[in-house]
C-alpha positions in Angstrom: 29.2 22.1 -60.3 27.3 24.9 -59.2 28.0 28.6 -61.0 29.2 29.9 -57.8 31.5 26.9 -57.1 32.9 27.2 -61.3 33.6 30.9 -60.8 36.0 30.1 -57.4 37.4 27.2 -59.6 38.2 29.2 -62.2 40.3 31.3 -59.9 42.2 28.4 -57.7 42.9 26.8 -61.6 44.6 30.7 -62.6 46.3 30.4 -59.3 47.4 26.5 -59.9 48.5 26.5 -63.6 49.4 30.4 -64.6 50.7 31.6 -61.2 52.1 28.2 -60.4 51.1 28.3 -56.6 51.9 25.5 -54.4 49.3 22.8 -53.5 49.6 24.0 -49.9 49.0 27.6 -51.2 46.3 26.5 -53.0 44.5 24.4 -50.7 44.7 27.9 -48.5 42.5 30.1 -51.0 40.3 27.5 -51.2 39.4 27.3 -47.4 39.5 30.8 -47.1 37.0 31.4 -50.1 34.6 29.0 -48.7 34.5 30.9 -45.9 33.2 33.8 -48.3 30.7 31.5 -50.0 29.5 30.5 -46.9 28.8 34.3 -46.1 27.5 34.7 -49.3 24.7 32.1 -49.1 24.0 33.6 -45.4 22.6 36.7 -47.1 21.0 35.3 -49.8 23.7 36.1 -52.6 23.4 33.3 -55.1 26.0 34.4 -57.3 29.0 36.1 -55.8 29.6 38.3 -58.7 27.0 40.7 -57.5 28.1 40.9 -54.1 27.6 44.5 -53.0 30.4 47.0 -51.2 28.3 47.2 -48.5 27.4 43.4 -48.0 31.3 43.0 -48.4 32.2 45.4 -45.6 30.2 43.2 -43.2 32.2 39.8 -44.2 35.4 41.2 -41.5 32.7 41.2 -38.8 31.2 37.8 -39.7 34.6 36.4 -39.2 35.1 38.0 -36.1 31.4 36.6 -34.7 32.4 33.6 -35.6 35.4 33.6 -33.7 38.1 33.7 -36.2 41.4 35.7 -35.2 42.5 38.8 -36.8 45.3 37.2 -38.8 43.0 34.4 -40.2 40.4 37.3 -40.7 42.7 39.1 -43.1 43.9 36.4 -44.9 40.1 35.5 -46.0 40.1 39.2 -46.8 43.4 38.7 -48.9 41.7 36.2 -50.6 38.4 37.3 -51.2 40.2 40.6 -52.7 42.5 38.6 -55.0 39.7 36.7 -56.0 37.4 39.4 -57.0 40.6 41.4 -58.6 40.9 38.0 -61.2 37.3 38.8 -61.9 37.8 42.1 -62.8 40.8 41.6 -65.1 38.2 38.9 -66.6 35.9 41.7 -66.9 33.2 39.5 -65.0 32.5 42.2 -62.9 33.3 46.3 -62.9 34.2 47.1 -59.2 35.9 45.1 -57.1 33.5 45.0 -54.0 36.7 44.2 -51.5 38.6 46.9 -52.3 39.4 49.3 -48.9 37.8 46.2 -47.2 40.3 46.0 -44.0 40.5 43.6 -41.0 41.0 44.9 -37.8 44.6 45.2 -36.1 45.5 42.4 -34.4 46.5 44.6 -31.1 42.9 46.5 -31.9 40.0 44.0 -31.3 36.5 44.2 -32.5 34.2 44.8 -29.6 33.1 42.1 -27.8 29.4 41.5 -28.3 27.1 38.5 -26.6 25.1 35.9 -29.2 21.5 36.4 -29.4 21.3 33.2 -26.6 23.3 34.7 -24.1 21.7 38.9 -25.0 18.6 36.3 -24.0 19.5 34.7 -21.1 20.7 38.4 -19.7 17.4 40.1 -20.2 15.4 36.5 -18.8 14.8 38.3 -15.0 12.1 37.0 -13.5 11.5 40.2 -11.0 11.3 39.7 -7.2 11.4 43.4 -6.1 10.3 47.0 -7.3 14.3 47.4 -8.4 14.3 44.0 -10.2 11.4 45.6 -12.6 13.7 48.8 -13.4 16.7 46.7 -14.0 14.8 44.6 -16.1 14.1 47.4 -18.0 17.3 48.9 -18.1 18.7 45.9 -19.5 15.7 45.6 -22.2 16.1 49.1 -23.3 20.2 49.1 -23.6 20.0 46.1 -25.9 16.7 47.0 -27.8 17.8 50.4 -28.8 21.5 50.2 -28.6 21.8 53.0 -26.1 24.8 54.5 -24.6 25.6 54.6 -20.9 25.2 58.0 -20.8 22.4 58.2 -22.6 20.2 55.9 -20.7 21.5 57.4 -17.8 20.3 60.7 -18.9 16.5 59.1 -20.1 13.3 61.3 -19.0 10.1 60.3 -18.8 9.2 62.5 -21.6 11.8 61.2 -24.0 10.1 57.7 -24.2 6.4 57.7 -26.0 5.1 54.5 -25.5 2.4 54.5 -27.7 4.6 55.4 -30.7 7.4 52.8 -29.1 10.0 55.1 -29.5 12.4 57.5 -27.6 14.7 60.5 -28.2 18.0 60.0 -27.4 20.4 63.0 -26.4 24.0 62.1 -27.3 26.9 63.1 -27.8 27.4 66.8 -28.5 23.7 67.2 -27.4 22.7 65.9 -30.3 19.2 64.0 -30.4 17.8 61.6 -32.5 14.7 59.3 -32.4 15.1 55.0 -32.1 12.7 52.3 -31.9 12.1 50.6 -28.3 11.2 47.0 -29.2 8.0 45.8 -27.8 9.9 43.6 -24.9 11.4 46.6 -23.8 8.3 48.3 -24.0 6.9 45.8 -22.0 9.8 46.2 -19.1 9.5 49.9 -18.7 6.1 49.8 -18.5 6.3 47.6 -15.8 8.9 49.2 -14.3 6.8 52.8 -14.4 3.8 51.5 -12.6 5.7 50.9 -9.6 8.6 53.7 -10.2 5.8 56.7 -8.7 6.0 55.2 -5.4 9.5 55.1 -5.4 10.3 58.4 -6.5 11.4 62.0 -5.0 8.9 64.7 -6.2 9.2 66.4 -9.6 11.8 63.9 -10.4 12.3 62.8 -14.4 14.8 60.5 -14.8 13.0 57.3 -15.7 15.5 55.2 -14.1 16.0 56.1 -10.2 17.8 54.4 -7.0 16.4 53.9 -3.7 16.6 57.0 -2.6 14.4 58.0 -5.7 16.6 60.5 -7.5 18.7 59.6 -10.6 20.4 56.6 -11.0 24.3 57.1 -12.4 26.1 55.4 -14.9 28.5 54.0 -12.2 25.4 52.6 -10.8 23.9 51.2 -14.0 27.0 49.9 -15.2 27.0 47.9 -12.0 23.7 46.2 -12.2 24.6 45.3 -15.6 27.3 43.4 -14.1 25.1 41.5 -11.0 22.6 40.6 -13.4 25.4 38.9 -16.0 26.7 37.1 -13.0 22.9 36.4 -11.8 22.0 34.9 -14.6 24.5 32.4 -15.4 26.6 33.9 -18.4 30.2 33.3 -17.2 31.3 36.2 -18.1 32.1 40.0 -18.0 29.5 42.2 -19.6 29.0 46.0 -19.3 26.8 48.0 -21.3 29.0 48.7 -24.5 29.0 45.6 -25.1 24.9 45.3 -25.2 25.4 48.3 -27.3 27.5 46.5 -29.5 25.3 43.4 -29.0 22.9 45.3 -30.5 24.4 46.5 -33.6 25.7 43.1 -34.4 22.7 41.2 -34.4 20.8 43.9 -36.1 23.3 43.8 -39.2 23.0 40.3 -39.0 19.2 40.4 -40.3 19.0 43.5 -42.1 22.7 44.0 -43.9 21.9 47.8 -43.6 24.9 49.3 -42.7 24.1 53.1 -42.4 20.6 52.1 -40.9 22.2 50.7 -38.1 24.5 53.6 -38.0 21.9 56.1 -38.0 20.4 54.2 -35.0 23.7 53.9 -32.8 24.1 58.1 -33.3 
């Protein structure tokens, strides 16, 4: 046996013999922890007694990526918590990292987000017009940056630097603050630039513009988001919170940095 799988035994064995639990009971815990040491190993925690707050906060949203209903999700949270709280009282550890941990309400669901395949297979246009380019691009930047509708709807040309790959972001409040643009999406707009001159009315700035060369709307945006989904084969519904959210997801999933992404989404 493994440290990490004689620290969960020694709690299903408090649970079995001084709490008297049912097998059925028991059996439960122990699915539901494995879940937990499953997440553990994902981020590289060997021993699950120095699982961090912060790494613990994320384990709701795992459960939710990985399709689990809210009720099963706070179960494993239920368990995880009573699990850590034996530790504690065996003064293994000195906070419990679960504690304020909450799943989300079953009539409140997380936001949808798309797996790194399908945020893929979205952004895969092969362009056949001057407007494919721009909405290449507008997907590319929504899910590099994490971008609201608003806000990408409200892009200038001056707000993206391409040699520094970044761009200032105006949100909400007017309140600004500087993301990375990842180098596909670099790639896109730059793309989409080289033929957006032709296209556009004079002294216009938005960087992304209809036919008519002024300023494309969120209505408008939100709507190419949708053809392209159904273009490209994804079966479902996506609009551009959910690339947002996409986005966040998928970044937490590599980094674990919790207020990073945070400070990126604005």
């Amino acid at each position: 046996m493994t440290g990490k799988d004689n620290l969960v035994s020694a709690f299903l064995d408090y649970l079995r013999y001084e709490r008297r639990f049912s097998t059925h009971t028991v059996a439960a815990y122990e699915r539901d922890l494995a879940r937990l040491v499953a997440f553990a190993a994902e981020r590289g925690v060997s021993n699950l007694l120095k699982l961090a707050p912060a790494q613990a906060r994320l384990f709701p949203a795992r459960l939710h990526h990985a399709g689990l209903a809210s009720r099963s999700i706070s179960r494993s949270l239920s368990a995880a918590r009573s699990c850590y709280r034996y530790w504690l009282r065996e003064k293994r550890i000195k906070v419990n990292p679960f504690e304020g941990v909450s799943a989300p309400r079953g009539q409140r669901k997380l936001p949808s987000t798309l797996n790194i395949e399908q945020a893929a297979q979205l952004v895969a246009i092969k362009p056949r017009s001057d407007l494919d380019y721009r909405d290449r691009a507008i997907l590319e930047l929504f899910y590099s940056s994490g971008l609201r509708l608003s806000e990408l709807a409200g892009t200038d040309l001056k707000d993206i630097d391409l040699a520094t790959c970044t761009i200032v972001i105006t949100g909400k409040g007017g309140k600004t603050r500087v993301a990375p643009v990842g180098r596909y999406a670099i790639k896109a707009i730059t793309d989409w630039l080289e033929r957006r001159e032709a296209l556009a009315k004079p002294e216009e700035v938005a960087v992304f513009i209809g036919r008519q060369g002024s300023r494309l709307g969120p209505r408008a945006i939100q709507k190419r988001v949708q053809v392209w989904a159904a273009r490209q084969g994804l079966g479902r519904s996506v609009h551009p919170h959910m690339l947002r959210h996409s986005f966040a997801s998928h970044l937490l999933e590599s980094s674990s940095d919790l207020r990073a992404v945070q400070e990126l989404l604005g």
